[in-house]
C-alpha positions in Angstrom: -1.3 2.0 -10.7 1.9 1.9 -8.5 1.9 2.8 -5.1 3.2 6.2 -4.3 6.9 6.6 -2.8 5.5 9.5 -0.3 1.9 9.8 1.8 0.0 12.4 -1.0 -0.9 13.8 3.0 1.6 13.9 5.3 4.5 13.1 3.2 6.0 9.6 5.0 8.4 7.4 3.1 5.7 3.9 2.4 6.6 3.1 -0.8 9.0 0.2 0.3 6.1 -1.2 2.6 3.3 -2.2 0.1 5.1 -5.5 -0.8 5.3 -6.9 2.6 1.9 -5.7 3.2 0.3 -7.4 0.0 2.3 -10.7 0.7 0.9 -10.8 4.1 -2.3 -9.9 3.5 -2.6 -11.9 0.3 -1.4 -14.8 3.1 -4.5 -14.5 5.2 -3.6 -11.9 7.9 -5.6 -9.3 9.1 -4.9 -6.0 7.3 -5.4 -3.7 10.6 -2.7 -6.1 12.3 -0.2 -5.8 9.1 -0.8 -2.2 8.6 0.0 -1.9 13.1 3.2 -3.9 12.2 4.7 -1.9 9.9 3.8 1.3 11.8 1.3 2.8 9.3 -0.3 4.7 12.2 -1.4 7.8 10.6 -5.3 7.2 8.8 -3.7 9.1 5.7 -1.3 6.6 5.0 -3.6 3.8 5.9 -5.7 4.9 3.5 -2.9 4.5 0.8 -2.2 0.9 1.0 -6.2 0.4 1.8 -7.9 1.4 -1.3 -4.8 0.8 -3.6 -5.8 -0.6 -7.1 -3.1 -2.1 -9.0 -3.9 -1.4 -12.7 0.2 -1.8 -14.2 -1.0 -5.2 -15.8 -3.9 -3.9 -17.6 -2.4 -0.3 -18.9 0.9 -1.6 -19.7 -0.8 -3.4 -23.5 -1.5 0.1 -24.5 1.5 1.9 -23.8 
């Protein structure tokens, strides 16, 4: 739904990240490059902007 502040793993402030990340991959970049970039080197943390699903838009009718 909304991307975690902290790694659930190792505990590593990304929450500011995921913007600049979804702009730039939204824009045609790789996502290994971006990811590099911002210095999400640790697979855990990867992993959090990788299979992130943003589901706000469709919960928010029901609440």
């Amino acid at each position: 739904m909304i991307i975690p502040v902290r790694c659930f793993t190792c505990g590593k402030v990304i929450g500011q990240l995921y913007d600049e990340f979804n702009l730039r991959v939204q824009g045609g970049e790789d996502a290994k490059k971006v990811l590099d970039e911002l210095g999400l080197e640790r697979y855990c943390c990867r992993r959090m902007f990788l299979t992130h699903v943003d589901l706000i838009d469709q919960i928010m009718p029901y609440s």
